[in-house]
C-alpha positions as CSV (number, residue, x, y, z in Angstrom):
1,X,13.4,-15.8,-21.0
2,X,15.1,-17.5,-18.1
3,X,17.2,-15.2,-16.1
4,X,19.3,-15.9,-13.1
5,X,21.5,-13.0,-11.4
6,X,24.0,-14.0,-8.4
7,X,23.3,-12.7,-5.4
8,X,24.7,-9.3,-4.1
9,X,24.8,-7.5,-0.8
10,X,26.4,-8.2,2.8
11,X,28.1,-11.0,3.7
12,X,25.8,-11.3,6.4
13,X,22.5,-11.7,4.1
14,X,20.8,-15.0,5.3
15,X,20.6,-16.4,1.9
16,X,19.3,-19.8,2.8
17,X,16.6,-17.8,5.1
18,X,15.3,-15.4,2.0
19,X,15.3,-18.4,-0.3
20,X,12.7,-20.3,2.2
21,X,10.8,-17.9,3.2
22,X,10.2,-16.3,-0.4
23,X,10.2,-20.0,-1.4
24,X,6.9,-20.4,1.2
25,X,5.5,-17.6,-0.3
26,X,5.8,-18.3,-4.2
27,X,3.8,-21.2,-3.2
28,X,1.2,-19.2,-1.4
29,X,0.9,-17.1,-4.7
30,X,0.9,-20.6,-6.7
31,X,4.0,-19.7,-8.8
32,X,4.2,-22.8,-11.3
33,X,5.1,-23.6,-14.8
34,X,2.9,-21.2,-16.4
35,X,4.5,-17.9,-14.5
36,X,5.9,-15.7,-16.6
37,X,7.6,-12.9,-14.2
38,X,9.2,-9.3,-14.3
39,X,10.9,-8.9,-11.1
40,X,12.2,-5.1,-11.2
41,X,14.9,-4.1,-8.2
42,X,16.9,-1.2,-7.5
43,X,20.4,-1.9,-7.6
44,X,23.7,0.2,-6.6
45,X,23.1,2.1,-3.5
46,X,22.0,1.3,0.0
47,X,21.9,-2.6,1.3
48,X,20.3,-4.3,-2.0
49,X,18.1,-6.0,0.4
50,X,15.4,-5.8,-2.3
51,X,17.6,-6.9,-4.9
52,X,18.7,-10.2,-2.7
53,X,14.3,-11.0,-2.8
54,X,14.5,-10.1,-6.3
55,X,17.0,-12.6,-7.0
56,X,15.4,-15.1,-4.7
57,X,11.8,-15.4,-6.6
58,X,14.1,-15.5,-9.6
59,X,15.5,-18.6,-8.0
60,X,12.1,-20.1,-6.6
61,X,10.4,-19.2,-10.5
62,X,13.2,-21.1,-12.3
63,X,13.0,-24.2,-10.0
64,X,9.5,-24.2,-10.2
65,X,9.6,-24.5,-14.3
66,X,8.4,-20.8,-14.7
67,X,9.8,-18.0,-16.6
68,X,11.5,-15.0,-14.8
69,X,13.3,-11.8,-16.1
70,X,15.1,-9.7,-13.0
71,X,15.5,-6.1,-14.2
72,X,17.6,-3.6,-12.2
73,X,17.5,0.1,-11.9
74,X,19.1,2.6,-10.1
75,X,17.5,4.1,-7.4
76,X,15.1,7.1,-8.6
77,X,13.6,9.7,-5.5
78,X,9.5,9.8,-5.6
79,X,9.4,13.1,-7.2
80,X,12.2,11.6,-10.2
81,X,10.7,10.2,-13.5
82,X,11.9,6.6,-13.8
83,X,13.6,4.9,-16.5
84,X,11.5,4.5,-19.5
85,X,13.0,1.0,-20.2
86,X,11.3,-0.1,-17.1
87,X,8.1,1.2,-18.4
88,X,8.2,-0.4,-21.1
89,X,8.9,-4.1,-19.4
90,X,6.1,-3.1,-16.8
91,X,3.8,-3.2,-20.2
92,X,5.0,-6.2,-21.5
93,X,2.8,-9.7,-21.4
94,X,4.0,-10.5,-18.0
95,X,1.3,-12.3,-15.7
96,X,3.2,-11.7,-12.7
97,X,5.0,-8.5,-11.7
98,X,7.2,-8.2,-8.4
99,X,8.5,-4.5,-7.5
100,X,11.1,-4.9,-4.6
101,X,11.8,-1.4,-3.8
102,X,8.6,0.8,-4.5
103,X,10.2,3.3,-2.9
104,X,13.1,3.7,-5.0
105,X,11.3,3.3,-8.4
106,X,10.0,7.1,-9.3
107,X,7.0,7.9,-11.2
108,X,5.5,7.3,-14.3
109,X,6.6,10.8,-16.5
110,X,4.1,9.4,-19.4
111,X,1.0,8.0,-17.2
112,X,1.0,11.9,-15.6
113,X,1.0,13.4,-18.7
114,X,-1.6,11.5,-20.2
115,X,-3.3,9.1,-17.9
116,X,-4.3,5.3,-18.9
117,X,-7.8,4.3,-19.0
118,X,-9.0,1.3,-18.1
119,X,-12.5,0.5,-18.0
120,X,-13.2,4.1,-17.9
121,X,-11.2,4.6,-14.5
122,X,-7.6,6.7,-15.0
123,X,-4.6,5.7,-14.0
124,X,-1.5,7.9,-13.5
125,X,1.0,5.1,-13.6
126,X,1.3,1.5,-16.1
127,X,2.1,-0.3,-12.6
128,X,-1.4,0.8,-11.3
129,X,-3.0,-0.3,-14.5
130,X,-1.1,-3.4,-15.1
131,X,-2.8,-4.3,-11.2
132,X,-5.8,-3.6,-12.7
133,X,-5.9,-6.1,-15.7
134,X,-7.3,-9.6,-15.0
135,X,-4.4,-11.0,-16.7
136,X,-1.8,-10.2,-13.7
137,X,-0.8,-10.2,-10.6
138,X,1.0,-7.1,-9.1
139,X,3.0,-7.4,-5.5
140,X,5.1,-4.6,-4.3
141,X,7.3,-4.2,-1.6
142,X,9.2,-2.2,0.4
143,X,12.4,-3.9,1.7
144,X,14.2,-1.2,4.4
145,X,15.0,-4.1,6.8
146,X,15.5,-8.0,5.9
147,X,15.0,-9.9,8.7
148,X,11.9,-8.2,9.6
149,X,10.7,-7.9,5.8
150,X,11.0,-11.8,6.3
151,X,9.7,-12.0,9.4
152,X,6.4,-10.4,8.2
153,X,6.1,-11.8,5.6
154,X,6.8,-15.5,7.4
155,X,3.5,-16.0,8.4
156,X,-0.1,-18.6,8.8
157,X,-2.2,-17.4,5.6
158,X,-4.9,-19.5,6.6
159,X,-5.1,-18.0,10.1
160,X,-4.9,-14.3,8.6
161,X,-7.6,-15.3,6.0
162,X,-10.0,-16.4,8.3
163,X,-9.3,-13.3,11.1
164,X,-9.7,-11.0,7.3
165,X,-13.1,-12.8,6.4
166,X,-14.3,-11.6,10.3
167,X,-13.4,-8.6,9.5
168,X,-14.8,-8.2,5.8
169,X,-18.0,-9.2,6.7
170,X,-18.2,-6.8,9.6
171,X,-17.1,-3.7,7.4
172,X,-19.4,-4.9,5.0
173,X,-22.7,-4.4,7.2
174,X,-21.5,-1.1,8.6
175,X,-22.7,2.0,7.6
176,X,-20.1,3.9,9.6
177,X,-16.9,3.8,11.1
178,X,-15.6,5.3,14.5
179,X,-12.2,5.6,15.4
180,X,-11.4,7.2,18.9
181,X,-7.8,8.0,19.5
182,X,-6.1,10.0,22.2
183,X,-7.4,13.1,23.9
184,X,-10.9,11.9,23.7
185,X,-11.4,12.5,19.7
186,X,-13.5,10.9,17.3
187,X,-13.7,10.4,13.7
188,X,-17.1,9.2,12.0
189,X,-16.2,7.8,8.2
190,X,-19.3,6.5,6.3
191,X,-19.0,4.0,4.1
192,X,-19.9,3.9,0.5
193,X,-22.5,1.5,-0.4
194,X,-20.7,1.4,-4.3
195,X,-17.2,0.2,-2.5
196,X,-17.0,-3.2,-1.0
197,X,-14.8,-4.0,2.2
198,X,-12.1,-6.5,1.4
199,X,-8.9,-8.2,2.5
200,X,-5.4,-7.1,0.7
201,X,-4.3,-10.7,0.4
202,X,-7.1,-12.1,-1.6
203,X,-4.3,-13.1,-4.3
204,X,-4.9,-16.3,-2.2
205,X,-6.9,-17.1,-4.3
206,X,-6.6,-18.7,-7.4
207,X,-7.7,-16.3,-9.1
208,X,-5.5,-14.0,-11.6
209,X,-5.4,-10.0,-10.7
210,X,-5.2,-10.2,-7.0
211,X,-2.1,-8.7,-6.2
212,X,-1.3,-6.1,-3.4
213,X,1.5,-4.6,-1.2
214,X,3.7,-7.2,1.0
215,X,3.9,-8.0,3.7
216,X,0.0,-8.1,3.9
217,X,-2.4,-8.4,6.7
218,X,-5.4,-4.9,6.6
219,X,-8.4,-5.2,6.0
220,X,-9.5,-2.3,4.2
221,X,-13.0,0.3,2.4
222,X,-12.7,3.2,0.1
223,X,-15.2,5.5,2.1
224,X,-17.5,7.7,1.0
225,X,-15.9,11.5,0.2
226,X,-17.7,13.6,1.2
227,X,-18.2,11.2,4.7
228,X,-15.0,11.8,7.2
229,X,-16.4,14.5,10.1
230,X,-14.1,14.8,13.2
231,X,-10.6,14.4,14.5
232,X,-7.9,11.8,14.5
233,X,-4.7,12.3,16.7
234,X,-1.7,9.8,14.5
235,X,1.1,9.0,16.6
236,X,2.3,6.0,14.6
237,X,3.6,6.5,11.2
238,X,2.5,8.5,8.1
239,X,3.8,8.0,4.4
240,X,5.0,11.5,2.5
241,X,7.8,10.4,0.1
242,X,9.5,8.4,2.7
243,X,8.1,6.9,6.2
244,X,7.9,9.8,9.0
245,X,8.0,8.0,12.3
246,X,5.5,10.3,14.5
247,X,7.0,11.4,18.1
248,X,4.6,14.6,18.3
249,X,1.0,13.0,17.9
250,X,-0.3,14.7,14.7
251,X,-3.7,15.9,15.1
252,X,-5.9,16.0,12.0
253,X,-8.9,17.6,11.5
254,X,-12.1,16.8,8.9
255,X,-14.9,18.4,7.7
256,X,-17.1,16.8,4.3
257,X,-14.7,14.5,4.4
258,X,-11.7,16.4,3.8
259,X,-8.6,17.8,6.2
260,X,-9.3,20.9,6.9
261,X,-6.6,21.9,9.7
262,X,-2.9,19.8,10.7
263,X,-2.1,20.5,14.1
264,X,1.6,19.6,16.4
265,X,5.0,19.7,15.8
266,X,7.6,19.0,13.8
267,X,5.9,16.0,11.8
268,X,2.9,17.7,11.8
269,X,4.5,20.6,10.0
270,X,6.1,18.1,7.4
271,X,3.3,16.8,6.1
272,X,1.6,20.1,5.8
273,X,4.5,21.1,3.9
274,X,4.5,18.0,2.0
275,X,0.8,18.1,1.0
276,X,1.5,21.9,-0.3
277,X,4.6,20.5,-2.6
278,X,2.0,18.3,-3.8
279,X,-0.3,21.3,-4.5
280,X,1.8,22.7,-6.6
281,X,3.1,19.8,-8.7
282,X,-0.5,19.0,-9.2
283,X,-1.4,23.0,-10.7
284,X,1.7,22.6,-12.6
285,X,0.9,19.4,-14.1
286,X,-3.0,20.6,-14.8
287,X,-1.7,23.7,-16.4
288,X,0.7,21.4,-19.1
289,X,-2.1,19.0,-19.5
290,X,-5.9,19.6,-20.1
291,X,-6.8,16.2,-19.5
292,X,-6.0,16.2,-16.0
293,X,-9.2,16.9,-14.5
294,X,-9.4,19.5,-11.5
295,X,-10.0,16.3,-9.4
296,X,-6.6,15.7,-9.2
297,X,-6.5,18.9,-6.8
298,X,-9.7,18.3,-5.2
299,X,-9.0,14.8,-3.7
300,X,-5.1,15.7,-2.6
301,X,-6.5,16.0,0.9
302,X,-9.5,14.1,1.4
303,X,-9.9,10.7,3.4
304,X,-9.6,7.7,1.0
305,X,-9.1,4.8,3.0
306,X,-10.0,3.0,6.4
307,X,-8.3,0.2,7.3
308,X,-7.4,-2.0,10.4
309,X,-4.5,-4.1,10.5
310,X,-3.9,-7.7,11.4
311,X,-0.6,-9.0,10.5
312,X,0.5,-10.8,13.5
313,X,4.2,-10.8,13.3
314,X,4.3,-6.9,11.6
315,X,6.0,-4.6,14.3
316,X,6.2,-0.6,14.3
317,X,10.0,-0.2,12.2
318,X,9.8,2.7,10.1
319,X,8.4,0.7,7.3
320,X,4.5,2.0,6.6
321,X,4.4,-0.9,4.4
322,X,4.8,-2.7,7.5
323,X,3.5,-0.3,10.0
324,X,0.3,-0.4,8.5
325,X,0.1,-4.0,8.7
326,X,0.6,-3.9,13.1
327,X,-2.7,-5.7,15.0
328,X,-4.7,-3.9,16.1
329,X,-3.3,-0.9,14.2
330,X,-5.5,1.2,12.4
331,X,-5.2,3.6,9.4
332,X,-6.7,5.9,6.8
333,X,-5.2,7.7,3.5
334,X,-5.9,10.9,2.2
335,X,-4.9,11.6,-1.9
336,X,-5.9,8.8,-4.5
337,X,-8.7,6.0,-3.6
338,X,-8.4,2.3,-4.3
339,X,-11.9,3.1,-6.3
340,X,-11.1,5.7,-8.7
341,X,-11.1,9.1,-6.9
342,X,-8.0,10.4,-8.7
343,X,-4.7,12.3,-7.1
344,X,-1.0,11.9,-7.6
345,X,-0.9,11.2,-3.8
346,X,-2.0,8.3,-1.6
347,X,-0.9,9.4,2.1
348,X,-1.3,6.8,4.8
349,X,-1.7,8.1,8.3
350,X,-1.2,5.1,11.5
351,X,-3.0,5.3,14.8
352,X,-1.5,3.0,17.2
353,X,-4.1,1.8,19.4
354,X,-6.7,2.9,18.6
355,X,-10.9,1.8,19.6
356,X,-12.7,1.1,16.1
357,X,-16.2,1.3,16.3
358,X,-18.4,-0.8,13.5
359,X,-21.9,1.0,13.4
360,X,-24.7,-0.7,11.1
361,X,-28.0,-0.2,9.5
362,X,-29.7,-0.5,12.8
363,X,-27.0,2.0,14.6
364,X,-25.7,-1.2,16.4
365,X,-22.3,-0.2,17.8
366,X,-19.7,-3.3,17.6
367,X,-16.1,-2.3,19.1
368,X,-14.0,-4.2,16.6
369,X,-10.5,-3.4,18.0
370,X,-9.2,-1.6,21.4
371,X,-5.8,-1.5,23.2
372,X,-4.2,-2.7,20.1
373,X,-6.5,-6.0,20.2
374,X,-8.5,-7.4,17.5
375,X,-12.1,-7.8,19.6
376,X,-14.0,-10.3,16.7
């Protein structure tokens, strides 16, 4: 099922720099003669800068003795249904899967009609599922810019393992989370003693079914619900259907865990308009489908994520993939939940700069990060 594709795109694609680097990091995912691999890029508009890494892990899989199949698609928007032949790959016995341009792939039209289960938790798309199963591996990317796609991704795993496991363990014996950003506000998020802290680049590991976004570098905790009180000003980036650069600091404001009121500008106003879109296409899904439970709705604008990043090399770019990823970043996510709280939306929200405050059992307060540096 060998499949090799020439490479497309500017002349002035470093081709000997995307073959090392992605070279470095098949290693680092231990790509071998036993991978079997779906790389799926979009093709035909744009630069194709995630079709060059496509092709490059089809080059690094074939040297390495592994199988590799590189399917293309065209571009499809977040709110388009994507091709159904791509589906039906992403369900095939593949034990790695590689999606370049997550961004440019659509939804799932069957997995919102009629969610998959798995292990009694729903999912709303067969890639979210597939990441799921114990029998593969799941990266996906997001590949706006190159070079600094490479750069980020370019880095010491060992140092960012051990700086994660710091980090882990800290989250792990805290019972809440403080975040103070500017104008003097505070969010409190309690943790959830059900949902453990972890790194998203345990696919270290040699374990199977540790996959995650690239480049990687958070450290991250589905919190509990109903547990967000406060207010958070975001003035890095936030993710609606595309990454929304924040030059008005967006001001957000929580109660029980939920946002309650969006204040500023111009961005502010987009993502309130953006979470109301989503309103709607959730009713409208609901009133098509009676398995989609009212959770769907209920969980569209409540916190699901805290998360603090460490990548060393990852730079503010317009990329939340990479964004998110900035030391001494932080970052939470309203809309679906790493640990089964259902929504079709997963909204990250970046602070740049932020103090993070690690309070445990004993109300011991540990500043973590401050000034955009890592503190443990």
């Amino acid at each position: 099922m060998t499949f090799k594709e020439k490479a497309v795109g500017p002349e002035s694609i470093p081709v000997k720099r995307v073959d090392a680097i992605i070279g470095r990091f098949a290693d680092t995912i231990d790509c071998d003669i036993n991978t079997k691999a779906l790389i799926v890029s979009a093709k035909g508009e744009g630069n194709n800068f995630g079709l060059a890494v496509g092709q490059a892990f089809i080059r690094q899989i074939n040297q390495r003795n592994g199988e590799a199949l590189l399917a293309t698609h065209r571009p499809f928007g977040s709110q388009e249904p994507r091709d159904e032949g791509i589906n039906q790959l992403l369900s095939q016995n593949f034990n790695l899967i590689i999606i370049t341009d997550l961004n440019k792939l659509g939804y799932d039209a069957n997995g919102r009609n009629k969610p998959y289960i798995l292990a009694g938790q729903e999912h709303e798309d067969i890639l979210w599922l597939r990441n799921d199963q114990d029998s593969t591996r799941v990266f996906w990317f997001m590949v706006n810019d190159l070079n600094r796609f490479l750069d980020t991704v370019d880095i010491d795993y060992q140092d960012l393992s051990v700086t994660a496991a710091k980090y882990v363990r800290a989250l792990q014996l805290s019972k809440k989370v403080v975040i103070e950003s500017g104008n003097n506000l505070q969010l409190e998020i309690k943790t959830d003693p059900r949902f453990q802290a972890r790194a998203d680049f345990s696919f270290m590991d040699q374990n199977l079914g540790k996959g995650g976004n690239v480049p990687p570098g958070e450290v991250l905790v589905t919190p509990d619900s109903h547990g967000t009180e406060g207010s958070i000003l975001i003035n890095g980036s936030f993710y609606t259907d595309r990454t929304v650069t924040v030059n008005q600091p967006v001001r957000l404001d929580f109660r029980r865990g939920r946002v309650v009121n969006i204040h500023g500008g111009k961005e502010a106003n987009l993502l309130e308009e953006y979470l109301l879109e989503e309103e709607k296409r959730t009713k409208a899904i609901m009133a098509g489908n009676d398995k989609i439970g009212g959770n769907y709705l209920n969980c569209l604008r409540v916190n699901a994520e805290f998360a603090i990043g460490i990548n060393p090399k990852a730079v503010f770019c317009d990329d939340l993939l990479i964004d998110e990823k900035v030391k001494g970043s932080a970052h939470i996510a309203i809309g679906s939940s790493y640990d089964g709280e259902p929504a079709f939306n997963h909204n990250d929200l970046i602070v740049r700069q932020p103090k993070v405050i690690f309070i445990d059992e004993e109300d011991r307060e540990k500043t973590v990060v401050e000034a955009g540096q890592l503190l443990l």
